[in-house]
N, C-alpha and C positions, 0 to 999 in steps of 0.2 A: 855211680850207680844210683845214690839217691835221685838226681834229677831225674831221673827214667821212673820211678816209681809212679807217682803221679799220670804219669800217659798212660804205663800197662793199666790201670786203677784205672781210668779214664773210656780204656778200652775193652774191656773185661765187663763195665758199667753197658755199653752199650752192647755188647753179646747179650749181657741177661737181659735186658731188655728189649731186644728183639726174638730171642729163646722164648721171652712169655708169650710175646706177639703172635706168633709162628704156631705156639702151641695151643693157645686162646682161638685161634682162626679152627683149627683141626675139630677142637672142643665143641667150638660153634656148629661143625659141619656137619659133625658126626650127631650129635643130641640138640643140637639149638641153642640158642641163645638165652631164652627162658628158664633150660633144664640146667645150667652152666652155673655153679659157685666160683668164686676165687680159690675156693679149697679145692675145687676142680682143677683148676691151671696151675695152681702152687704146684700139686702132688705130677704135675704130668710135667712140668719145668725140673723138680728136683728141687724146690727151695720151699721154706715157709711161706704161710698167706703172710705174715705180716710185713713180708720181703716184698709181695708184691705193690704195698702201700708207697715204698719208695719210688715207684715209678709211673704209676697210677693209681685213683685216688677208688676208683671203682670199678664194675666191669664194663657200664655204658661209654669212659671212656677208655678203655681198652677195643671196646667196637671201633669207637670214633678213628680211632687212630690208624686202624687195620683196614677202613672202606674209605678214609677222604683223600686219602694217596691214589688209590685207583678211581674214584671220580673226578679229581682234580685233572688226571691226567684225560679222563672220558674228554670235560666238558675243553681240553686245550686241544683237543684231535680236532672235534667239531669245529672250531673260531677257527681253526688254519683251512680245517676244508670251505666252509662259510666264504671267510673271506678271500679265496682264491681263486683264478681266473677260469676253471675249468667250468664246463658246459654244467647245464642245472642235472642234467641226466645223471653225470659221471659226480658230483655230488651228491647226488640221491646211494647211487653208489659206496662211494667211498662212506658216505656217513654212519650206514647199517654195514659197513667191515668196520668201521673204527668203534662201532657198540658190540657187535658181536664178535673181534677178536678178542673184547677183553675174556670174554666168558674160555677162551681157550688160554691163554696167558697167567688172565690172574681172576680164576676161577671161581675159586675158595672164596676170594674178597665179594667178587657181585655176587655170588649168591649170598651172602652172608649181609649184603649190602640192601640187596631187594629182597630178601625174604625178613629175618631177623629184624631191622630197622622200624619192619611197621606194629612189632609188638610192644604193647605198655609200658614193659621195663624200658622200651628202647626210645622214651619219650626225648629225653636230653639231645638221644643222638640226631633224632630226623631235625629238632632245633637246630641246633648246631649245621647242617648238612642242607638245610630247607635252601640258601641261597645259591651254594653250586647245582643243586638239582633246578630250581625254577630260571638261571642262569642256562641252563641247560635247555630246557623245554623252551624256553626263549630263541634259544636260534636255531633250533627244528623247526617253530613256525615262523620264522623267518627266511629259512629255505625254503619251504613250502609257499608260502604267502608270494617269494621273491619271482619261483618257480614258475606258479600261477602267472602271475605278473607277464613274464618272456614271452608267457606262450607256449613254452616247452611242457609245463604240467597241465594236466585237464581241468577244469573246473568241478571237482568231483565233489567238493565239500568248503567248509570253512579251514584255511590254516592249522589253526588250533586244534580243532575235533579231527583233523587229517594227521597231525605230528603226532597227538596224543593215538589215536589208532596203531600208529607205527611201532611208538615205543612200548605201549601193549604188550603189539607181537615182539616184538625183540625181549623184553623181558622178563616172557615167562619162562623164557629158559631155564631160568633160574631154577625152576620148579622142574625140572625133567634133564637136565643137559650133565654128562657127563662125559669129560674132555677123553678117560681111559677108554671106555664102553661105549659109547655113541657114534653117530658121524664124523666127518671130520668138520672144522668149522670153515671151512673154505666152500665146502660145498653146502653148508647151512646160510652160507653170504650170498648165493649163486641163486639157491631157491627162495629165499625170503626177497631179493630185490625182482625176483622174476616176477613172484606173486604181488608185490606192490606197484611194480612198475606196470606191471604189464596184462595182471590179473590173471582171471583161470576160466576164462570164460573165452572161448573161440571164436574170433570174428574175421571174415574173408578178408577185412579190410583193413586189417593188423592192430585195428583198434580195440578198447576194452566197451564190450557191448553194457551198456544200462539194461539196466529192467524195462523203462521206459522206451528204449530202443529195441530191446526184447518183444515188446506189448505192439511196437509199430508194425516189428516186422510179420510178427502174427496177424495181426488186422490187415495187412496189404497183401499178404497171400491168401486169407481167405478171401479178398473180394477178388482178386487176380481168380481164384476158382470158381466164381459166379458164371453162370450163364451172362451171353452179353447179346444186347438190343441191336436188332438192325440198326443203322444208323440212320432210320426214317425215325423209327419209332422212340429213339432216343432221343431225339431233337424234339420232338410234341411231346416227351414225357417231361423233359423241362420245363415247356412252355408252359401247358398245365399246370405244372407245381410251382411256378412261377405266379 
């Protein structure tokens, strides 16, 4: 029986430490990250704060530990979609379901990832986190840029200013999205790649009208509504203005 002690020890070690985790995330969700003490998660674990020094040394990493599990896992959906042989379209696709299913999955964590992270106290954490994020934002405009490249995407913008637009909209969910109360996220995948893909703006031609295409088609109907010249007097109005 002695040998066994050491494991249950071993295993009981990793319950409470996931017990803090779990409860630190709720903490977070409910009041913020700001409003949050240790003596806050102690009392909602069931153990003293000084219990929690055993396994974390403060509560930024306690953040860190709770959002780099589910970035880590964002930024490895994207490399596999990235580098895969599917159409640029059907990547455009899958990559806003592989950002926005986290937010039904694992919920608690992005929002606590993208909201929480960008406050003061939470300086250590975006440090620590900066490289999987701009890892990230890297091969968004890389599909994008790639996209352009085929043919398959339009020339709408720069890569860059076009990936960061994207992620924009996909991450303020944060700020409104609730998995109980809300949509479902299947059908927030459906209307956000519509609005990107395909825009909202109605053209006969299935295409996404510009402004600039907008402003043409306006100027070629109203001259289409002009009175028009015999075609004597059209030919010597040339000539003249010639």
């Amino acid at each position: 029986m002695a040998r066994r002690e050491p494991v249950r020890t071993l295993k009981k070690s990793a319950l409470r430490r996931q017990a803090i985790l779990q409860n630190a995330l709720r903490i977070f969700d409910r009041q913020g990250f700001a409003n949050t003490s240790l003596d806050d998660i102690a009392k909602e674990t069931g153990i003293k704060r000084e219990a929690i020094y055993y396994y974390f040394s403060n509560r930024a990493e306690i953040l860190l530990h709770i959002i780099r599990p589910a970035s880590e896992s964002l930024l490895e959906g994207l490399q596999k979609i990235v580098e895969s042989k599917a159409s640029f379209h059907d990547k455009l696709y899958r990559g806003i379901e592989n950002h926005l299913e986290r937010f039904d999955r694992k919920s608690l964590e992005m929002t606590a990832a993208l909201r929480d992270v960008y406050l003061e106290d939470a300086y250590q954490v975006r440090r620590a986190m900066d490289d999987i994020w701009r890892s990230y934002e890297t091969l968004w405009t890389q599909l994008i840029e790639d996209g352009q490249a085929s043919g398959e995407f339009a020339q709408c913008g720069r890569p860059k200013m076009v990936a960061f637009g994207i992620l924009g909209m996909c991450n303020w969910l944060a700020r409104w999205y609730d998995p109980k109360k809300s949509i479902g996220v299947g059908e927030l995948i459906d209307t956000y790649f519509q609005i990107i893909a395909y825009g909202m703006v109605r053209n006969d031609e299935g295409q996404r009208a510009t402004p600039m295409q907008r402003r043409r088609t306006r100027l070629a109907a109203s001259v289409d509504g002009l009175p028009r010249l015999p075609a004597r007097h059209a030919s010597s109005a040339v000539v003249s203005g010639s």
